[in-house]
C-alpha positions as CSV (number, residue, x, y, z in Angstrom):
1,X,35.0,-10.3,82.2
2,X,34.1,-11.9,85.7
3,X,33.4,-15.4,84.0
4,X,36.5,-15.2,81.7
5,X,38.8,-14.4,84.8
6,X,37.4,-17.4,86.8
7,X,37.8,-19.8,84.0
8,X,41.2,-19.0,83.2
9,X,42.1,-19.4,86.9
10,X,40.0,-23.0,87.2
11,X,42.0,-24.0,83.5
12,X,45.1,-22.6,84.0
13,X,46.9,-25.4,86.1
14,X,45.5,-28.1,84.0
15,X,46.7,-26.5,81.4
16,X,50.2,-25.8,82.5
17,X,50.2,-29.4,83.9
18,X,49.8,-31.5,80.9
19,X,52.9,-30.9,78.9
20,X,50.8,-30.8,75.3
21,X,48.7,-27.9,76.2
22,X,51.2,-25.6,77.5
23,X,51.9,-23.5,74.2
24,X,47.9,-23.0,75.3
25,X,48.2,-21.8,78.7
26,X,51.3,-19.7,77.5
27,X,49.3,-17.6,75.2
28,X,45.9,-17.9,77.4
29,X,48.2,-16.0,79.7
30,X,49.9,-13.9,77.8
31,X,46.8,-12.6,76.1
32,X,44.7,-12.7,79.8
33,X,47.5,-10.4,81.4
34,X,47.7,-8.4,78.7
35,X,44.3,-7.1,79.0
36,X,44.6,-6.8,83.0
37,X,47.6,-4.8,81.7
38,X,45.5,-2.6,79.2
39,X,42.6,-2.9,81.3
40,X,44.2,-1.5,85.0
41,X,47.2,0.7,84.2
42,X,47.8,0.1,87.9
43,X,48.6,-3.2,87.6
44,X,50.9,-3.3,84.8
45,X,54.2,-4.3,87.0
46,X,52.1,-7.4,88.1
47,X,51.3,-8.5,84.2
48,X,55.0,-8.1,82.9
49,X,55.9,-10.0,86.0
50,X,53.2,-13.0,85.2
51,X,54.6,-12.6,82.0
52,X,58.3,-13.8,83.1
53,X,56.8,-16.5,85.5
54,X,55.2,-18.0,82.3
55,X,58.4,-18.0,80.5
56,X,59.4,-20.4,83.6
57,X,56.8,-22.9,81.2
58,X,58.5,-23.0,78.5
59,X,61.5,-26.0,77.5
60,X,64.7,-25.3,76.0
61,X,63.6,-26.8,73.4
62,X,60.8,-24.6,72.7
63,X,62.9,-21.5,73.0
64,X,65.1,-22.8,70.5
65,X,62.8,-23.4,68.0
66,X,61.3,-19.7,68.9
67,X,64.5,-18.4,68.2
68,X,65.0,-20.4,65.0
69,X,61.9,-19.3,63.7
70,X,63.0,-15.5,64.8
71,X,66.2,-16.2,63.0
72,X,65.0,-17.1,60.0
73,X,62.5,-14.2,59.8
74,X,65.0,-11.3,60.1
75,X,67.2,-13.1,57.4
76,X,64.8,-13.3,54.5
């Protein structure tokens, strides 16, 4: 878990820093976080709180296209 955490930490900013791969770092982090979160109870507050500063990531345009897809799911 060590060797996962540092990796992550060295790839992260790459990854958020080349506009291509950050639908990659978004769920890298998501799915990192989450398992601090499952992990250490304690820390849960500082995972949904990563959570929203990933969000920060994301383009309108993405979340539109989130939201279309979301849209067309519930209307089926």
């Amino acid at each position: 878990m060590q060797w996962v955490t540092l990796l992550f930490e060295l790839e992260a900013p790459v990854l958020f820093c080349v506009r291509k791969l950050r639908p990659v770092a978004f769920v890298l982090g998501i799915g990192f976080h989450l398992m601090i979160a499952l992990m250490m109870k304690d820390l849960i507050f500082f995972s949904a709180q990563m959570w929203t500063f990933y969000a920060l990531f994301v383009t309108p345009e993405q979340w539109r296209r989130v939201g279309g897809r979301i849209n067309t799911m519930f209307r089926r």
